[in-house]
Each structure stands twice: as C-alpha cells, then as structure tokens.
Steps between C-alpha positions, in 0.01 A plus 500: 500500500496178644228377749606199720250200465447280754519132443265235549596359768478839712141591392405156575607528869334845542188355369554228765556790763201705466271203424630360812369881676195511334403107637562612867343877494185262361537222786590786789158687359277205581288564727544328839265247645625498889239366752392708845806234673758639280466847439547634757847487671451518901603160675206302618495406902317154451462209756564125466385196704644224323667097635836500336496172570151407298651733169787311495353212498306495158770565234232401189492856272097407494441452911476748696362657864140624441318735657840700685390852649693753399455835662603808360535895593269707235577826717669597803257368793286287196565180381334237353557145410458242208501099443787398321629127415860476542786220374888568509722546189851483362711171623766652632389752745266210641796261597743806629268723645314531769164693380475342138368797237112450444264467246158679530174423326191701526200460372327832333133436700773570858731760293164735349514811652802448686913633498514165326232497214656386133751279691455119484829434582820625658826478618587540859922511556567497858851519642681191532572439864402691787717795657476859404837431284299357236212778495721704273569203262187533370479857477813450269340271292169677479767803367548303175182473416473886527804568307355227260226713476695854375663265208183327358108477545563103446461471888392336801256782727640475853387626856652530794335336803559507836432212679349398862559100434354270773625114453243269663696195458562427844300519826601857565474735160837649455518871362744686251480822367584453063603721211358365204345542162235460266517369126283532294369166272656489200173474245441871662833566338424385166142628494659855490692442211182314350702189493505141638758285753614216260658224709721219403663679203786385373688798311828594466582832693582652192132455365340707762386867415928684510466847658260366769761156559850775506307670718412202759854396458686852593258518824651115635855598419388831696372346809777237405260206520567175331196305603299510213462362127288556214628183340352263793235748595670609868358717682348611179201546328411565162206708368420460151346853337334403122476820376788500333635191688702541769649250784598721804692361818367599781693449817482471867664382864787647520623395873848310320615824332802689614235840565365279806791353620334241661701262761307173369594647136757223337753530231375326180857229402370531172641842508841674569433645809648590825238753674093473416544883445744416174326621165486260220315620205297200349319615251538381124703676214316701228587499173434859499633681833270796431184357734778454776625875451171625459389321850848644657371850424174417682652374815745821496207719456327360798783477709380780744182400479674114676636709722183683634336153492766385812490817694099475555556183727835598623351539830423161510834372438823485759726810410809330381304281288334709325784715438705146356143419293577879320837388489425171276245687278774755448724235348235382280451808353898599491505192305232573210635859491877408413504416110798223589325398833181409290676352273699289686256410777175470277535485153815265473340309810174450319378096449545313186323194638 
C-alpha cells in the first residue's frame, strides 16, 4: 500500500499555523490589568470649565494649564471632581478645529481613591467643531477602537464621556453639550503586556512582531484609513515585549479613515484616490502568505462579533448612516471572503517598499 507523505514545505507551514494559535491562546489568557476608568463601559457625564483661548495658546508638549477642575458624575445624583493639568495635542486638529483634542495629566496624590486612580495621563478627543453634526463623528471613531479591540489585546482602553463644556474665554462663558472619549496612556498599555513604549525607533515594518503587524494592517484597510505609518512612526506607537522580543504597533486617531467619514478628512495625493472611503491595502508583502491567511481567518471569525460591536451604539448614530457604516464593513469583509477579491485587493496590493 502506499501512504502519501507530505513534503517539507507543507509541514513547515502547519507548524507555522498552530504555533501561530498557540502564541495568541497564550497572549488572549493574560490576565488583564484594566483600571476602575476603564472597566467599566457606561459613558461618564463630566463637566469642563476651560479658556479655549488660554489652551491654544501654549503649543509646547511640556506646558500646560495647571490646576483645571474637572467634575465628574460617580452615580446618578453623585459626583465628584478632580485637579487635572491639561495641554492640547495632535497638529492638525489644533489649526482646523475648533475644540483642539486634550492632553490630561494627573497626579496619583489627586487620582488615590478616585474613578481616576492609576491614570497619570490621558487622552481627551473632543469633536472637532461645534454642532450636533459632529457629535456622531466621534462616536464613529471611538467604534474603531472597539472593533480594534475584538481583533487584538494590543489596544488603546477607551471611554465614552459625555461632556457639559463651559469655554471661559470671553466675558460671557459660552456652553456646548460634547460627545467625547477617554484614552488611556500608552505605558498603561504596555505595562499589561509587561513591556515598554520605545520611541524613536527606526525599523523597517517588516521587523516588527508579523501576526500582530497583518493584523494592525487588515483593521486600517478595514476602516479604510491611510493616515498612519510604522515606517515614520504615524500615529503609531511601538511597544517592545523582551520575552521573546517582540516590537508591536500600536495604533490610534482614527478621525481621517473612511469608517468616520469626516468632512475635514483629505485625500492623501500620494495615493490613488478619488473618495476618503476608497480601500488601499498598505501593508508589506510576506515571503510566506500563511501569517496573512492565518489573520484573514481571524477577522472572518469575528465578523459577527464587528457587527454586534456597531449595533450597541447604533442609537447614537443618524439612521441612514449607520445603515451606510454596515454597508462599508460589509464590503470589507466581502472582500477578505472572496479567494480572487483577496487576492487581488490585498495580497497582489501588498507594499514592496
């Protein structure tokens, strides 16, 4: 009788495969460190005196507003408050926005015993101009870091806040009513993961840790963002794990992407495009496809799972567009489905330099 051997080549590739399984059961099993902020999942109702005016007006990463009271519902009919020191961040948004995103910083003796103990620092994004238009904006992009989320523990915590914002900056304080959200700082990130935030790296793409980089990549051409690059660093960050080493992107702001649809959102000329919502799959080529087939079988698998993610802040979303955002992630996943589709859109689209 004979017995049909298989070669090399194909044993090596299973090998790949279920090592590739084994790594991610072990990094899905860790146990989570989430502070008191981020685990739990209720949006905050917080309050904000702040001079729009005096924020803008120090743009040093190192300067910012001390001592800024920042009050905060702990219940319904309870609240509290903490000191916070705030700057703004991110270039952009500061020129073509109206409320700039923020940067808080809190020291641990005004966090201890508070919603905000173990955080020294976060992220506040705040919608871009005022109008109730751009409310939802952010509730799209705070829905990629939630998908994000059901694709890899490599992630940013976020919280939804709602926000009473007073700006003092003239003689009469002027009021809006915000959607925004929390972010957590990114050593919290790396602390899970027993890791460190290495900055100023220069490493090719191709060097960083492969099922964890596929997998960043697949989520931008998901959300069809573009904004981003772990060559220059981008709206990137990069946490080195030494045990075996590992470099793994970590990403954030997605308010360019295709997912938000954003008005101020431009088309990059570097790139063929006609509509900020066009997918262009910029990740590098493999030598061996199997990490990219192997993360395509992940995605697929959690494709309800995306799905749920959306319909839990449907509510908060006009009807038509949320009904056009389940449109677009439809196409994403038609697309990694289709054998010639992912071929032709991803792996003969993949970067070479």
């Amino acid at each position: 009788m004979h017995t049909k051997t298989q070669s090399p080549n194909t044993m090596k590739n299973m090998f790949l495969i279920i090592l590739l399984c084994l790594t991610e059961i072990a990094v899905f099993a860790q146990e989570p460190k989430f502070s008191r902020l981020f685990s739990e999942v209720t949006p905050i109702d917080i309050k904000l005196n702040l001079s729009l005016k005096e924020v803008r007006k120090e743009t040093n990463d190192t300067t910012y507003m001390k001592d800024v009271m920042l009050h905060y519902a702990v219940e319904p009919g309870e609240g509290d408050s903490i000191n916070v020191n705030i700057r703004t961040r991110g270039d952009f948004r500061l020129k073509k926005c109206f409320f700039p995103p923020l940067r808080l910083k809190i020291k641990n003796d005004d966090a201890k015993g508070t919603l905000f103990e173990g955080n020294k620092a976060l992220k506040l994004v705040l919608p871009c101009n005022k109008g109730g238009d751009y409310n939802p904006l952010v509730v799209k992009e705070f829905i990629c870091y939630k998908i994000y989320e059901s694709i890899t523990p490599y992630t940013f915590s976020t919280r939804l806040v709602n926000i009473d914002y007073w700006d003092t900056s003239g003689k009469k304080p002027k009021n809006y009513q915000l959607t925004g959200f929390l972010i957590e700082d990114d050593d919290l990130v790396a602390e899970r993961f027993n890791g460190t935030i290495k900055e100023d790296l220069n490493l090719h793409p191709l060097a960083f840790h492969d099922t964890s980089t596929v997998r960043h990549d697949f989520f931008q051409y998901l959300i069809a963002n573009i904004d981003w690059s772990t060559t220059f660093m981008h709206n990137t960050k990069v946490i080195l794990i030494s045990d075996p080493i590992k470099y793994i992107p970590l990403t954030y702001d997605f308010d360019m992407s295709g997912f938000v649809n954003a008005p101020y959102a431009v088309l990059n000329p570097d790139f063929d495009m006609t509509n900020v919502r066009d997918r262009i799959y910029r990740g590098f080529c493999r030598s061996n496809n199997d990490v990219l087939f192997y993360v395509r079988d992940q995605y697929l698998q959690q494709e309800e799972t995306v799905f749920k993610i959306m319909a839990k802040y449907e509510s908060l979303l006009d009807k038509r567009d949320y009904a056009s955002l389940v449109r677009f992630v439809s196409d994403f996943f038609k697309i990694i489905k289709d054998d010639k589709l992912f071929k032709s859109e991803i792996l003969d689209k993949c970067r070479t330099e």
